[in-house]
Steps between C-alpha positions, in 0.01 A plus 500: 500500500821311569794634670833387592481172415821380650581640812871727561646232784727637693867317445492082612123555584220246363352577207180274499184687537355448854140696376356546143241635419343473135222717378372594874165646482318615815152678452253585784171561315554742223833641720806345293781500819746326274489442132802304292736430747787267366790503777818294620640512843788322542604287772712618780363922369422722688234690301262776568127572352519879466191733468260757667176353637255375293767421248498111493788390704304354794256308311822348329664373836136374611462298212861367527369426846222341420232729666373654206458225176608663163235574270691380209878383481691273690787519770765246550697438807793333387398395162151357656168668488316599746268733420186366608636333838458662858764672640603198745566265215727765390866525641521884571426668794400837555557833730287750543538834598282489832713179626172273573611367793358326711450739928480247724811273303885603606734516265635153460143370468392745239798438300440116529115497484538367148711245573275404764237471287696297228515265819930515497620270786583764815850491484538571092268820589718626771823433292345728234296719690839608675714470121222790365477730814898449444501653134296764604660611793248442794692204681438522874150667443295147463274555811399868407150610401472680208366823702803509672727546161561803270345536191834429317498143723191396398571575135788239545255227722249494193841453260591259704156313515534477112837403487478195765279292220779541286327631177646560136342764490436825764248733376468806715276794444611834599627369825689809612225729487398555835841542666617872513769606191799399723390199616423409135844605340653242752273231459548533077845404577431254763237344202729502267770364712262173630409458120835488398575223798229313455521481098102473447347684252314827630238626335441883659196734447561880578408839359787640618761556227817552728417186647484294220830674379698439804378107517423328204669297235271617245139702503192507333330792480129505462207757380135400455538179479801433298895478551618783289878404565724225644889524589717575729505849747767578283293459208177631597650839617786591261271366217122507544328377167164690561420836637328337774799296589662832507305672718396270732855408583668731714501835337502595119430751281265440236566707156272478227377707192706858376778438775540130455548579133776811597699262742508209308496663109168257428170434621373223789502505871817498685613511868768637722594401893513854669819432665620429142507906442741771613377844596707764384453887495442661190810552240703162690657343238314217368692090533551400168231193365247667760176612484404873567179669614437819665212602766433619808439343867141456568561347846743386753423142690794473771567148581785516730744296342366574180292806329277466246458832256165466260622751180204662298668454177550791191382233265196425681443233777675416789806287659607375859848490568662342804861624625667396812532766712896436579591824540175691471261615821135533486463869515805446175264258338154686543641877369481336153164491509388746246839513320558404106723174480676355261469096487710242319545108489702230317324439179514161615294506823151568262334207433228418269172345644230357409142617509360380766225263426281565793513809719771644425760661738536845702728787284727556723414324811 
């Protein structure tokens, strides 16, 4: 399947594709991990492999890698392939997302251990040993083990390690995942901000779709083995092609059959983003060029800044809706529960989707 051949660069950026990957097959046995996979990263991108486990993405960046050999296919670095080489002939580096570093090494020499190996004369290693520990914000800390660092340190010792050999290419699978979710909200910017210094092409694994929305360039989003979707956050969220897309990608209500047909004067499958739709009480006036549906609250999920509302519709099925709570309290927000609603959205905000291929998505999720 081939997607987005020609990468979106951002304004002045490259446009040369750093990776390509042409008719990537991976099978384990009779297990088909990845199946069809035609894709362009650009150079310079910052660009995420979206999916839930099991769905592909890993297997991708290990091949890129060159830990895992493709079963069919080829991948080019810079316009040369290297599909069947071993991952030091290739000039990527990777980070993982338990840090593999080395106890008994500080700092400096983990970063540089590399280097070391590569046999650069002392003095070049120090220079940049010192130029990544710089760029990740850990100058001074040369001479510390990594037991005596936080968790959000040694995330940015192992980026460091791969950025010292100067790569094209950083590959870096899900390496947030063990810090705690503040820890990880400031390191996504901190990532993002080191990419965007550095200029290398990242190549990011997560299954964690507010991640890849606040970071990346563009995203591909994977299910069972193939990349259902590629564009930018933008893209992928206001305008999902498949249902999977749809629900997989933050939240989004999946309509199909009798009330598809009512909403949208036709048959298919169509979606709408629950923050899209305005909760009214019965008898409100209706916006002009909006969509109208009447129910009743089935439950009331209090988020804090945000509550979501899941209506049992009169036309069968059901739909979240998300409203900031601006001027509403919880006890306010939870004495709906129970209470016939009136919904409505812009016309515009349903989409169609597709079917989805493989799987399918959640209704609403």
């Amino acid at each position: 399947m081939t997607v987005s051949p020609t990468p979106s660069a951002a304004p002045g950026s490259p446009t040369r594709a750093a990776v390509r990957m042409e008719g990537l097959r991976k099978t384990y046995g009779e297990v088909v991990a990845v199946e069809g996979l035609d894709l362009e990263i650009g150079a310079g991108e910052f660009f995420s492999l979206l999916g839930p486990s099991g769905s592909g993405k890993t297997t991708t960046l290990r091949m890129i890698a060159g830990f895992e050999l493709p079963t069919a296919g080829r991948i080019l670095l810079d316009g040369e392939d290297v599909s069947q080489r071993p991952p030091y002939e290739r000039d990527v580096n990777t980070v993982f997302q338990d840090y593999a570093l080395f106890p008994h090494l500080s700092v400096g020499e983990n970063v540089g251990y590399g280097l070391m190996i590569r046999k650069v004369p002392r003095d070049e290693r120090a220079r940049r040993v010192a130029d990544a520990l710089r760029m990740v914000r850990l100058t001074g800390l040369d001479d510390r083990r990594p037991g005596q660092l936080s968790g959000g340190q040694r995330q940015r010792v192992a980026l460091a390690r791969a950025l010292v050999n100067r790569p094209r290419v950083l590959l870096l699978d899900e390496p947030l995942g063990a810090l705690d979710l503040k820890l990880r909200q400031e390191m996504q910017v901190e990532l993002k901000t080191i990419q965007q210094e550095v200029g290398i092409t990242f190549i990011y694994v997560t299954h964690d779709q507010d991640e890849a929305l606040s970071m990346s360039d563009r995203i591909a989003i994977f299910n069972q083995g193939r990349v259902e979707q590629v564009g930018s956050p933008a893209d992928v969220y206001e305008r999902p092609a498949t249902a999977f897309v749809a629900g997989f990608v933050g939240i989004s209500n999946i309509l199909e059959g009798a009330v598809a047909a009512f909403v949208t004067d036709g048959a298919g499958t169509v979606t709408v983003r629950p923050e899209k739709i305005h909760l009214l009480d019965p008898g409100d006036p209706v916006p002009a060029g909006s969509v109208a549906l009447t129910g009743r609250v089935h439950d009331v999920v209090y988020l804090g800044s945000d509550t979501k509302y899941l209506v049992e519709l009169d036309a069968g099925g059901t739909l979240a809706v998300i409203k900031q709570n601006v001027a509403t309290s919880s006890m306010e927000a939870l004495a709906l529960k129970g209470k016939p609603v009136l919904l409505a959205w812009d016309r515009t905000h349903t989409l169609p989707v597709a079917a989805d291929g493989a799987g399918g998505g959640p209704s609403p999720t």
